[in-house]
N, CA, C and O atoms as a CHARMM CRD file, in Angstrom:
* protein
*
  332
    1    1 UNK  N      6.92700  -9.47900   1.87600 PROA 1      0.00000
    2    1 UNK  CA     7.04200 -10.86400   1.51800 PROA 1      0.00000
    3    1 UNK  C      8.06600 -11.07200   0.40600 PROA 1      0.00000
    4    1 UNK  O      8.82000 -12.03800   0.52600 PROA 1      0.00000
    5    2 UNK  N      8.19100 -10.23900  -0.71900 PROA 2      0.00000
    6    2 UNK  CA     8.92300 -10.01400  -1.38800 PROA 2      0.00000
    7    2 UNK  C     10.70800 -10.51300  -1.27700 PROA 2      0.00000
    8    2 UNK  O     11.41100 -11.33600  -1.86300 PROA 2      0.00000
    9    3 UNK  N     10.95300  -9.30400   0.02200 PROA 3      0.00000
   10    3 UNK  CA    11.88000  -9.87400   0.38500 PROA 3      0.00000
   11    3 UNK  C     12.77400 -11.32100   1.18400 PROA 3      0.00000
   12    3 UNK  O     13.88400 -11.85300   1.21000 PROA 3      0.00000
   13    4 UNK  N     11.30400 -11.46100   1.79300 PROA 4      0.00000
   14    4 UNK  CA    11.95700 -12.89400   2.45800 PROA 4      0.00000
   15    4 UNK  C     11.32700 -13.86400   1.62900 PROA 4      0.00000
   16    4 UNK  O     11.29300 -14.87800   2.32500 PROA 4      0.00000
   17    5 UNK  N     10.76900 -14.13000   0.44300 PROA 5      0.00000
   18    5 UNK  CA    11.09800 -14.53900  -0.63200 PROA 5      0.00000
   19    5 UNK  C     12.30200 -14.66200  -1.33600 PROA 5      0.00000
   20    5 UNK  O     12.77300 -15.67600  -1.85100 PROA 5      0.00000
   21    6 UNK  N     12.79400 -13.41100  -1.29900 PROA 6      0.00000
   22    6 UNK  CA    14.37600 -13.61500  -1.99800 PROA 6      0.00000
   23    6 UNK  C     15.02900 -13.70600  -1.54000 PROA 6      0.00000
   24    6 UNK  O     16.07000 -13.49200  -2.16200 PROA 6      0.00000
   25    7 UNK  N     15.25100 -14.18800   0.31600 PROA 7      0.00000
   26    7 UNK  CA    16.23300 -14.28500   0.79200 PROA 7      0.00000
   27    7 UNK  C     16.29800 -16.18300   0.90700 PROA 7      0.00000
   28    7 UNK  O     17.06200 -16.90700   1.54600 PROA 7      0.00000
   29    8 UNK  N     15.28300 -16.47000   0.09800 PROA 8      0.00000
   30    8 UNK  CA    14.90800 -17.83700   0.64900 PROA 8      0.00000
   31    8 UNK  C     16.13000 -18.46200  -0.97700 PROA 8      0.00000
   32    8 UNK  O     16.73100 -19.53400  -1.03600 PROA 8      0.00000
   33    9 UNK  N     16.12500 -17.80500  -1.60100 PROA 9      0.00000
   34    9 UNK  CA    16.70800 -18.09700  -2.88800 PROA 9      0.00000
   35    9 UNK  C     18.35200 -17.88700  -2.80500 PROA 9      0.00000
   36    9 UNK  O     18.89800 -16.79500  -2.96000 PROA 9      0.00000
   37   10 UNK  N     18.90700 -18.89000  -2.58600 PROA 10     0.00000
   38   10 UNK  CA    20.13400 -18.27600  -2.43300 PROA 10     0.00000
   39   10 UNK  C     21.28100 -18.23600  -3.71600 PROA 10     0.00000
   40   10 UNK  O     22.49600 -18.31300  -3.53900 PROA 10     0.00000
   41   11 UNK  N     20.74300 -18.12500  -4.77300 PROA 11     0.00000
   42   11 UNK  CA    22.04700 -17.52400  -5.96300 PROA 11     0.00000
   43   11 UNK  C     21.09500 -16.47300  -6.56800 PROA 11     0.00000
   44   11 UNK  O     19.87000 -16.35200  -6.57700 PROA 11     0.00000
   45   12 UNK  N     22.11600 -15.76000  -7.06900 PROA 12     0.00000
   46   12 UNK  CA    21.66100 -14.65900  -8.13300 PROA 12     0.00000
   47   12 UNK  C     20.60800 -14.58200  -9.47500 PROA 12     0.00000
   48   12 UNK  O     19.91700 -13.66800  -9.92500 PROA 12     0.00000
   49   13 UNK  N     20.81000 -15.86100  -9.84800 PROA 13     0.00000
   50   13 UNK  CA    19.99700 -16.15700 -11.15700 PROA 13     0.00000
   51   13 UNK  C     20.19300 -18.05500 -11.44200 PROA 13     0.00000
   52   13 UNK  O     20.80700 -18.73800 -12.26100 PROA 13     0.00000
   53   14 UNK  N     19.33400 -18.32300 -10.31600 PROA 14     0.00000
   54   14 UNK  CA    18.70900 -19.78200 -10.39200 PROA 14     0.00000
   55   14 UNK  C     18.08100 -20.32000 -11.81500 PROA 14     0.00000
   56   14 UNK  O     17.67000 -19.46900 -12.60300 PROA 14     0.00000
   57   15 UNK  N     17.99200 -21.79100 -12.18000 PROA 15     0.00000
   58   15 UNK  CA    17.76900 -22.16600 -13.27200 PROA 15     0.00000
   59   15 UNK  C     16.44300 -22.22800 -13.16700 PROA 15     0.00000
   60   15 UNK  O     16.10700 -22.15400 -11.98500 PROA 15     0.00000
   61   16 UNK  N     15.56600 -22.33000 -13.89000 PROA 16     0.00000
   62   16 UNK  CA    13.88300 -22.72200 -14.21500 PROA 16     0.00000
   63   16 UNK  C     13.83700 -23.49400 -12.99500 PROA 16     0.00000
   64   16 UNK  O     13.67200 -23.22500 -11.80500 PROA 16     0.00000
   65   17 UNK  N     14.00100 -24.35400 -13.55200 PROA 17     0.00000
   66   17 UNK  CA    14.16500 -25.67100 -12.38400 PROA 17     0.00000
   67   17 UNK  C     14.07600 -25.28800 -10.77100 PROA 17     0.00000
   68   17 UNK  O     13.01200 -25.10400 -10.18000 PROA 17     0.00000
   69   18 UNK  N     15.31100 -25.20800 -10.21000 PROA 18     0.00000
   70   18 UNK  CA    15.38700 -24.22700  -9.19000 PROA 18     0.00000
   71   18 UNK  C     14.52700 -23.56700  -9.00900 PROA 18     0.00000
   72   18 UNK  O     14.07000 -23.95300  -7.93300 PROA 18     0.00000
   73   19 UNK  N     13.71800 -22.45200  -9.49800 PROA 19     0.00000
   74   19 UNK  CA    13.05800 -21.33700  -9.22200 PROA 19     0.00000
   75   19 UNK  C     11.59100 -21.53400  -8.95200 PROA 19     0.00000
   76   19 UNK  O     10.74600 -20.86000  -8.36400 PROA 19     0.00000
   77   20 UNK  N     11.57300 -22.97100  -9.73900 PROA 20     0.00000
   78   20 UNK  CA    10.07400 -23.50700  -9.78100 PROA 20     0.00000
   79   20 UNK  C     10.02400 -24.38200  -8.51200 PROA 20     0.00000
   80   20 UNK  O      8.91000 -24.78200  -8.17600 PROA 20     0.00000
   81   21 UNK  N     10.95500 -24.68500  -7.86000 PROA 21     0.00000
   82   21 UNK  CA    11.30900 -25.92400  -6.19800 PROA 21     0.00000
   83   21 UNK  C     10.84000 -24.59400  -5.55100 PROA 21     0.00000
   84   21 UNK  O      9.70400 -24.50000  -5.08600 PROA 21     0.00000
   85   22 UNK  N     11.91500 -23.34500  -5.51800 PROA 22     0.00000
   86   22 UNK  CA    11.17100 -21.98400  -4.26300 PROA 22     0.00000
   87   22 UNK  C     10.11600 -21.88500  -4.48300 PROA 22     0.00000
   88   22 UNK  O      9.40300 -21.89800  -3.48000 PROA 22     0.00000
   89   23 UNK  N      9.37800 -21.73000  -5.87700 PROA 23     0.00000
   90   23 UNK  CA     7.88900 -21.16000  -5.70500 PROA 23     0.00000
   91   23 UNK  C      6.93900 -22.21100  -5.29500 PROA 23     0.00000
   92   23 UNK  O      5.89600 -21.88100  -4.73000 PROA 23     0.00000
   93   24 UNK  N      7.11200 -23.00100  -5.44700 PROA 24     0.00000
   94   24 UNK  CA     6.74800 -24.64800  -4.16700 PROA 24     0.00000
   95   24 UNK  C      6.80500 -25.00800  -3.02000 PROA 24     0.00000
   96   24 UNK  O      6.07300 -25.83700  -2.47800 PROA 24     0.00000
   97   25 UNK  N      7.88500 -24.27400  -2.44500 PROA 25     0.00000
   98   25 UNK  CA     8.16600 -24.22000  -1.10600 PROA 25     0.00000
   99   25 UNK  C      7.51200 -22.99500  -0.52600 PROA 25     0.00000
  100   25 UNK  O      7.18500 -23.27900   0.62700 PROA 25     0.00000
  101   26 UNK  N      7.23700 -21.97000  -0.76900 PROA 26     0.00000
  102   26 UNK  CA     7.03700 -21.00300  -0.96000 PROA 26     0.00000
  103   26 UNK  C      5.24300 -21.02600  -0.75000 PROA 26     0.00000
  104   26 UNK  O      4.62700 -20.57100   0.21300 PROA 26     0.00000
  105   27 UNK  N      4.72600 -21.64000  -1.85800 PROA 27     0.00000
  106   27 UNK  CA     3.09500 -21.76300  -1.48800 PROA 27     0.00000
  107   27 UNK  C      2.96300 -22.75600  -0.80300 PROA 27     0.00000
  108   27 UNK  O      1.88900 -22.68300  -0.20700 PROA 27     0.00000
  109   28 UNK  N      3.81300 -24.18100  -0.44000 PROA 28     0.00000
  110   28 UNK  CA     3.68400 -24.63700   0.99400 PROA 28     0.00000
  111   28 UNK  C      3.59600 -23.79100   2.50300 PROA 28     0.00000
  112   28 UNK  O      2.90400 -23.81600   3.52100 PROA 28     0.00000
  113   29 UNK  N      4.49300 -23.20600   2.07700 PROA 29     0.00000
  114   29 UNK  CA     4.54300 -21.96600   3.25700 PROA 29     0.00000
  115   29 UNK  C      3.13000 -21.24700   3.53100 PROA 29     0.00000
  116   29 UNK  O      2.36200 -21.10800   4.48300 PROA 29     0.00000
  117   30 UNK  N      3.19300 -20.92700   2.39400 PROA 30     0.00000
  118   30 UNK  CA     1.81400 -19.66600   2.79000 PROA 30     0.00000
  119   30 UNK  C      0.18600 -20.74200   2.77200 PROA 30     0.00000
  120   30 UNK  O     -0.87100 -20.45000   3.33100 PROA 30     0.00000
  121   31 UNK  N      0.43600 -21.77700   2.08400 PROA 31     0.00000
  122   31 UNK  CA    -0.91300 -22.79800   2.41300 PROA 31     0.00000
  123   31 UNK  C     -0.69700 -23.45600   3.99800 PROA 31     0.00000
  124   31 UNK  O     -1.74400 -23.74700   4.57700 PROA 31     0.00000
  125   32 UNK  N      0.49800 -23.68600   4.67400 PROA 32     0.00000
  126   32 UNK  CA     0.04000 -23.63700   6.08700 PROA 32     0.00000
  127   32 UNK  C     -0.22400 -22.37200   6.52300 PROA 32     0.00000
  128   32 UNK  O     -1.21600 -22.20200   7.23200 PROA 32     0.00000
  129   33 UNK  N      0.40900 -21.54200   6.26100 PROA 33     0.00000
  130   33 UNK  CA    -0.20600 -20.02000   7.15200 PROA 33     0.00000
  131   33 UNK  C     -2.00600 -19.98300   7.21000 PROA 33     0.00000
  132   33 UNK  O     -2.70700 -19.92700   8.22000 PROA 33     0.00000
  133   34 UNK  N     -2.34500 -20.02400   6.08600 PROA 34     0.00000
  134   34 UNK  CA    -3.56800 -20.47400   5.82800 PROA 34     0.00000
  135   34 UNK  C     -4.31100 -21.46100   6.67300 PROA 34     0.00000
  136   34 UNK  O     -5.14300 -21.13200   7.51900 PROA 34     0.00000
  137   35 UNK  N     -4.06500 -22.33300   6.47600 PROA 35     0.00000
  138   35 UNK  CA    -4.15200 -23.55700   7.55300 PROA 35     0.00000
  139   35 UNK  C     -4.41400 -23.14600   8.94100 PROA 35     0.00000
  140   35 UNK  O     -5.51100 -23.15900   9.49800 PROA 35     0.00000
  141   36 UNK  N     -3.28500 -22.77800   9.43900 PROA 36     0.00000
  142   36 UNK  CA    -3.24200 -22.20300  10.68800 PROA 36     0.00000
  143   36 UNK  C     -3.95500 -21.10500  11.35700 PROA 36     0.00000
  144   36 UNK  O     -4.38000 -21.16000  12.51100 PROA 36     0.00000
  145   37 UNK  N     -4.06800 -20.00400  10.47900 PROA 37     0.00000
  146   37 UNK  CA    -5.19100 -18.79400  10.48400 PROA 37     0.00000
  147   37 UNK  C     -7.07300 -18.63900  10.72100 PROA 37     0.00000
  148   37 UNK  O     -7.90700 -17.99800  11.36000 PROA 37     0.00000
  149   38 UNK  N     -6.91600 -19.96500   9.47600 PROA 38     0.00000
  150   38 UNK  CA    -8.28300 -20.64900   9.29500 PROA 38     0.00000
  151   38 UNK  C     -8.98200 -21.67800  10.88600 PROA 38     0.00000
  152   38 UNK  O    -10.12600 -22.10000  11.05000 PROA 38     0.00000
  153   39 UNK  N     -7.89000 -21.79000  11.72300 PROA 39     0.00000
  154   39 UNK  CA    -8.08200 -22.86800  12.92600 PROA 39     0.00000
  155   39 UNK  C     -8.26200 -22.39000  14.07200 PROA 39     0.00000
  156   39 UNK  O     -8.72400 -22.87100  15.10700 PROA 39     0.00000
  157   40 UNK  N     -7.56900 -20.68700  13.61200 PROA 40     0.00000
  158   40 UNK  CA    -7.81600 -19.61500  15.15200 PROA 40     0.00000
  159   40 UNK  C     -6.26600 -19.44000  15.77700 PROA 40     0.00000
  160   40 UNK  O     -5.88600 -18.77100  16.73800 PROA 40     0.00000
  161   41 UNK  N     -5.56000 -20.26100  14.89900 PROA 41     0.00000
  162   41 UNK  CA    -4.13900 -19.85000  15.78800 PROA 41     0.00000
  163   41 UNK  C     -3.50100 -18.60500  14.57200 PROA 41     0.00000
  164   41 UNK  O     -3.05900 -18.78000  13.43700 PROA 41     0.00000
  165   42 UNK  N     -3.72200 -17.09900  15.53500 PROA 42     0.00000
  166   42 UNK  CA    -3.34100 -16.26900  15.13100 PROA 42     0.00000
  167   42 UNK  C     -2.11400 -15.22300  15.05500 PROA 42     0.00000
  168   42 UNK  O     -2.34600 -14.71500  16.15100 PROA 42     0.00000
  169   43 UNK  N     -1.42300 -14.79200  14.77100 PROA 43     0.00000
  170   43 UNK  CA    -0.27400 -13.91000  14.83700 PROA 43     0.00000
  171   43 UNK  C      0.22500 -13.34900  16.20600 PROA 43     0.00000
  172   43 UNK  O     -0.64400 -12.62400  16.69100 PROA 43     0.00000
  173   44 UNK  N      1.32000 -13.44300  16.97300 PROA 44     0.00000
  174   44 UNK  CA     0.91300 -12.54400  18.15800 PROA 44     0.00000
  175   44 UNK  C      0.76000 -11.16500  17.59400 PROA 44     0.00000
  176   44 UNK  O      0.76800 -10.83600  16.40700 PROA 44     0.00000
  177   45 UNK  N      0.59700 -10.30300  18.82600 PROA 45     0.00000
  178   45 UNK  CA     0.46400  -8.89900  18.54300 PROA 45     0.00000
  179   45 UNK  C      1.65700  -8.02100  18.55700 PROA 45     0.00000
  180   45 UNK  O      2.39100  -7.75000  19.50700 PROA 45     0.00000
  181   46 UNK  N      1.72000  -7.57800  17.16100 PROA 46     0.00000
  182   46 UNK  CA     3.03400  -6.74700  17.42500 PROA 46     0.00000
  183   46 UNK  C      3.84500  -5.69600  18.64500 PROA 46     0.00000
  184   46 UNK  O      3.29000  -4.88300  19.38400 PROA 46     0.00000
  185   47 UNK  N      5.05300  -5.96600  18.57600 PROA 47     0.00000
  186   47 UNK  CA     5.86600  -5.27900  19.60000 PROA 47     0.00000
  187   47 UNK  C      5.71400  -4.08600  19.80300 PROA 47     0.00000
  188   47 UNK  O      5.14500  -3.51100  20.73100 PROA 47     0.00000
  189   48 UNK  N      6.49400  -3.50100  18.47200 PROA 48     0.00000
  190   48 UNK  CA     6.17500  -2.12500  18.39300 PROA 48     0.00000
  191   48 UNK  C      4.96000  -1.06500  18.57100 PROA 48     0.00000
  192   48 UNK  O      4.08700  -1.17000  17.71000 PROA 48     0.00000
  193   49 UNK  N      4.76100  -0.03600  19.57800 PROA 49     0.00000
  194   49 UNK  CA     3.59700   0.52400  19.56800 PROA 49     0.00000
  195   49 UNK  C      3.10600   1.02800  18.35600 PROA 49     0.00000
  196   49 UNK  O      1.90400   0.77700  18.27700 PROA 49     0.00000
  197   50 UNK  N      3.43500   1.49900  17.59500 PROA 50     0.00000
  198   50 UNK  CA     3.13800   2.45800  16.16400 PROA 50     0.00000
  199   50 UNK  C      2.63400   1.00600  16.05200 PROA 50     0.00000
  200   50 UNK  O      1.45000   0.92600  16.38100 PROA 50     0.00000
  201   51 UNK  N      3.34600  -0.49500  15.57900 PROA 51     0.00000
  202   51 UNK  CA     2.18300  -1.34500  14.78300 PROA 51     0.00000
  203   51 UNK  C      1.08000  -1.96000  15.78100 PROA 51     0.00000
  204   51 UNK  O      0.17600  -2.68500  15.36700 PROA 51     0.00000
  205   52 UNK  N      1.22600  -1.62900  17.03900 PROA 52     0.00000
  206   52 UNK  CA    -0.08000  -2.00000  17.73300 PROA 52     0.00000
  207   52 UNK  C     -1.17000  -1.11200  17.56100 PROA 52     0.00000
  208   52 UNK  O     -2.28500  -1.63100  17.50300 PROA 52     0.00000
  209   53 UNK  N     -1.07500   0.16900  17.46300 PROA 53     0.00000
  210   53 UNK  CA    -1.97600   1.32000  17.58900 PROA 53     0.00000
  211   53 UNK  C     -2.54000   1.18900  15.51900 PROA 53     0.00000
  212   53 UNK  O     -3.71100   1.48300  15.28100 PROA 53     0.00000
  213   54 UNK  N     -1.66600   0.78200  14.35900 PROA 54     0.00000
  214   54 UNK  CA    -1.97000   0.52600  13.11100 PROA 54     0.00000
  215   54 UNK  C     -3.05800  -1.01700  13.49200 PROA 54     0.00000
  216   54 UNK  O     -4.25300  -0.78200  13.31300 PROA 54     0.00000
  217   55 UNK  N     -2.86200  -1.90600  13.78500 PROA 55     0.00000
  218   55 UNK  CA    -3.73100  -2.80500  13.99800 PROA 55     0.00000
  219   55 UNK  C     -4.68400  -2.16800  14.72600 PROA 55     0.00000
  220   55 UNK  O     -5.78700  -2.34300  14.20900 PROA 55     0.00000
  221   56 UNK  N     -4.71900  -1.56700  15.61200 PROA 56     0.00000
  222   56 UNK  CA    -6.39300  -1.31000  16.39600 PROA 56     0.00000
  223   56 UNK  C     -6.62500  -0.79900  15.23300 PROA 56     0.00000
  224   56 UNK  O     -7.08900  -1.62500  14.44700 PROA 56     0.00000
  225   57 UNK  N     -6.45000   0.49100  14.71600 PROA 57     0.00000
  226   57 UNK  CA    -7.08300   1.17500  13.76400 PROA 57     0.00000
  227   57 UNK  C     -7.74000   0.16000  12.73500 PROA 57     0.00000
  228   57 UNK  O     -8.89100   0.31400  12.32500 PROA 57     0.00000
  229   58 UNK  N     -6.81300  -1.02100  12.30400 PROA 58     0.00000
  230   58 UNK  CA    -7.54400  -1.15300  11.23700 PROA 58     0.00000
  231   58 UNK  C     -8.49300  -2.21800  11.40000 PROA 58     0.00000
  232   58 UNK  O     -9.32900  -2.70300  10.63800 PROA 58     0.00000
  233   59 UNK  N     -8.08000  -2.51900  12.85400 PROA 59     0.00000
  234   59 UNK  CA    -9.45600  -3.78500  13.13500 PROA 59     0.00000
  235   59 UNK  C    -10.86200  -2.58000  13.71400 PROA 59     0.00000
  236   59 UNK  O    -11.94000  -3.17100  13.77800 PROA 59     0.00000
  237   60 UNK  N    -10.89800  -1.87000  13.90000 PROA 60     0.00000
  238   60 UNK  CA   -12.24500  -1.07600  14.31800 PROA 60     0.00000
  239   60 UNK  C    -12.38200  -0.38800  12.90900 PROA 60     0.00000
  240   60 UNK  O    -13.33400   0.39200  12.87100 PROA 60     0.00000
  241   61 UNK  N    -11.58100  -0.49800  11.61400 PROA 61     0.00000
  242   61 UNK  CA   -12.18200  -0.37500  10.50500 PROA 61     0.00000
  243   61 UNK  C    -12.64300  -1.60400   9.72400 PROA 61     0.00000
  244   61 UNK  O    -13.50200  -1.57400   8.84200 PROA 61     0.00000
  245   62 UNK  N    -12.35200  -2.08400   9.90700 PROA 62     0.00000
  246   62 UNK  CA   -12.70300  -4.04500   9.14300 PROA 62     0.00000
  247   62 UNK  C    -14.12300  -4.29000  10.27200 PROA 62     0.00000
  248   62 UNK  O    -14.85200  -5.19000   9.85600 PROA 62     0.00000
  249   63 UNK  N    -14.53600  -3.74300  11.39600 PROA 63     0.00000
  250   63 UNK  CA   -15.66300  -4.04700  11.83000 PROA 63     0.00000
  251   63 UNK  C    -16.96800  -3.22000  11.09500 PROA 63     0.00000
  252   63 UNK  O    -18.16900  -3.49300  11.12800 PROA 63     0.00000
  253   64 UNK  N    -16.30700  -2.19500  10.47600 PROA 64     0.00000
  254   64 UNK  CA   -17.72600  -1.30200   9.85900 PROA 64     0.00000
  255   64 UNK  C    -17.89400  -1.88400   8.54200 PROA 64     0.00000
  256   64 UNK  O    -18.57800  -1.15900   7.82000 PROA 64     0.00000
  257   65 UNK  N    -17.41800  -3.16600   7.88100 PROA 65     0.00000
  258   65 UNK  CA   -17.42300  -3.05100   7.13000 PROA 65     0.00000
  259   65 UNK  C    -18.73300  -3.67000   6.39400 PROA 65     0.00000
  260   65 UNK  O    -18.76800  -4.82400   6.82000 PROA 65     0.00000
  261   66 UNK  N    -19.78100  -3.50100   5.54500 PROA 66     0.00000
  262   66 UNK  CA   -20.82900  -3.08400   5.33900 PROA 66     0.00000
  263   66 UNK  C    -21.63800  -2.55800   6.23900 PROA 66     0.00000
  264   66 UNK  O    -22.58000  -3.26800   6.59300 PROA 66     0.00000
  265   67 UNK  N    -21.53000  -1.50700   6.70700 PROA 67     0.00000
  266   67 UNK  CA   -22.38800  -0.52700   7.42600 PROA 67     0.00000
  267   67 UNK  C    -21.90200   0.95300   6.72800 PROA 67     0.00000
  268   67 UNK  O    -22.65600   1.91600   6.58500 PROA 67     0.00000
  269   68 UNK  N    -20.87700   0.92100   6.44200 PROA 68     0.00000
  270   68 UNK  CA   -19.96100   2.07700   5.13600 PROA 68     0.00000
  271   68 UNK  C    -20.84000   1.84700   3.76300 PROA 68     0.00000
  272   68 UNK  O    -21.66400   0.95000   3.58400 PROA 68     0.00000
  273   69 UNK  N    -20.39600   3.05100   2.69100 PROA 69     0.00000
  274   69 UNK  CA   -20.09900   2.36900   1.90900 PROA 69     0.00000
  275   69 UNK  C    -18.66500   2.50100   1.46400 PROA 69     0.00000
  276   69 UNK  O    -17.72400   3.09700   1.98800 PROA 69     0.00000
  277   70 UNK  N    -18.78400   1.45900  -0.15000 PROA 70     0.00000
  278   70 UNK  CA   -17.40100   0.66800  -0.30200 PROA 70     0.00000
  279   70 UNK  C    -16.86600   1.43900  -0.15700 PROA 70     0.00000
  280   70 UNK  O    -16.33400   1.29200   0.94400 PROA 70     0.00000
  281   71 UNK  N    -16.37900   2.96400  -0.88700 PROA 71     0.00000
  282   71 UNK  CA   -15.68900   3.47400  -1.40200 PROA 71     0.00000
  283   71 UNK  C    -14.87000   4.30300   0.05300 PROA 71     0.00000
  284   71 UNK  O    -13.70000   4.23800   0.42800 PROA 71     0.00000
  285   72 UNK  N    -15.86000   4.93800   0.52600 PROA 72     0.00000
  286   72 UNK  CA   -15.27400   5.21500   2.12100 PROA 72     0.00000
  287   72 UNK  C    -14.85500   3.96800   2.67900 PROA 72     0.00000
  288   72 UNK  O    -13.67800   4.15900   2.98300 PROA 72     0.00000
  289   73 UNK  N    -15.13900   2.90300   2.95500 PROA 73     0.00000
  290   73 UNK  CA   -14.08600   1.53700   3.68500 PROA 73     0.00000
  291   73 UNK  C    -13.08200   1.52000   2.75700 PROA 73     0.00000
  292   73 UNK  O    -11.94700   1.36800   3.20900 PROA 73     0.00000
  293   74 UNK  N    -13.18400   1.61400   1.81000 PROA 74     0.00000
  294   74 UNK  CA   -11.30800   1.54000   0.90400 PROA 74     0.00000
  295   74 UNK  C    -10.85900   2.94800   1.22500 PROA 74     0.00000
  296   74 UNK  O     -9.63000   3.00200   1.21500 PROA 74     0.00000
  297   75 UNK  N    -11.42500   4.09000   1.50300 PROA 75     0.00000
  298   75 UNK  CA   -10.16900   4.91900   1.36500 PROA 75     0.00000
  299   75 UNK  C    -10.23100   5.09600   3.10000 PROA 75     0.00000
  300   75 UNK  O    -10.07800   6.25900   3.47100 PROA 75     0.00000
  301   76 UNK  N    -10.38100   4.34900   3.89300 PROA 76     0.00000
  302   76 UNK  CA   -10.56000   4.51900   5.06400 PROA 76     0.00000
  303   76 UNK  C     -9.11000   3.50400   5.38000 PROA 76     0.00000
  304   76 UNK  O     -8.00100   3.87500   5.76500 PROA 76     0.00000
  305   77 UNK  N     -9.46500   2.49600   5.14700 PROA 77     0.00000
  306   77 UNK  CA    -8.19300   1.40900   5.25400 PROA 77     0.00000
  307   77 UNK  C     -6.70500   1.95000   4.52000 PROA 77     0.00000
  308   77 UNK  O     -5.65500   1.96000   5.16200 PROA 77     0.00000
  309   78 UNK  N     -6.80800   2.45800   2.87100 PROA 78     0.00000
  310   78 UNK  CA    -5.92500   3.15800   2.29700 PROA 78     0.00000
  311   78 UNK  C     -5.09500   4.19500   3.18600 PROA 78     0.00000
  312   78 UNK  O     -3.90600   4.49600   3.08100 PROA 78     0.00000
  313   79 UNK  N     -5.97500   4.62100   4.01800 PROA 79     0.00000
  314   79 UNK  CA    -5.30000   6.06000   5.00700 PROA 79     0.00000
  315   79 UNK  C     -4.11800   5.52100   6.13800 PROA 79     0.00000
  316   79 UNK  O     -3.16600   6.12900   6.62600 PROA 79     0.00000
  317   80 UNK  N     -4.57700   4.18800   6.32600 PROA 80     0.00000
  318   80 UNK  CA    -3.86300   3.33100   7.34800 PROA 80     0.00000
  319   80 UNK  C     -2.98700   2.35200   6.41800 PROA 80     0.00000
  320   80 UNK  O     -2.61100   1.33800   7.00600 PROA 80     0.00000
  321   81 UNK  N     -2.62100   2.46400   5.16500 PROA 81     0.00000
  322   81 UNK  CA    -1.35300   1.62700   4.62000 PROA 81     0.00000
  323   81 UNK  C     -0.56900   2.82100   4.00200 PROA 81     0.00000
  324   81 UNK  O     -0.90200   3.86500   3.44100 PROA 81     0.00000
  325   82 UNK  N      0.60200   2.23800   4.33400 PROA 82     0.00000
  326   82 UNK  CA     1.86500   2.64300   3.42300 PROA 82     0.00000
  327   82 UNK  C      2.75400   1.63500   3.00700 PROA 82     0.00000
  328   82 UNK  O      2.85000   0.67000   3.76600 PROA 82     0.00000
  329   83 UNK  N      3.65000   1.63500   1.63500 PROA 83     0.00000
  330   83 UNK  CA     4.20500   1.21500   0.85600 PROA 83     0.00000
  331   83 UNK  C      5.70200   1.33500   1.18600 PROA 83     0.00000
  332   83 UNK  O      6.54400   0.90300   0.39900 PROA 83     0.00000
């Protein structure tokens, strides 16, 4: 997100002003995503196999979740992210 955040900014070093309009536009953005998520209209399913086979994994881990405990569901999900 990071990045297409900063691609949304187009100079190098915007004034206050400026910077405070993106971060406005910006949580407009992500308060419809919200919106939309919350209504059932969901993401399609990714293209790539590697991120289809990362989503199964981590939706048949988000289903155990209190039947675990915490500490195994976090390092269970942890095993399935990278940075």
């Amino acid at each position: 997100m990071a990045s297409q955040f900063s691609k949304t900014i187009v100079c190098h070093h915007p004034s206050v002003y400026k910077l405070i309009g993106y971060f406005l536009k910006e949580q407009d953005k992500v308060e419809i995503d919200i919106a939309r998520f919350q209504t059932g209209n969901r993401q399609p399913e990714a293209s790539k196999s590697k991120y289809i086979q990362l989503n199964r994994r981590l939706s048949a881990i988000v289903e155990t979740y209190g039947d675990t405990e915490c500490i195994d569901y976090l390092r269970a999900v942890s095993y399935n992210l990278t940075l």
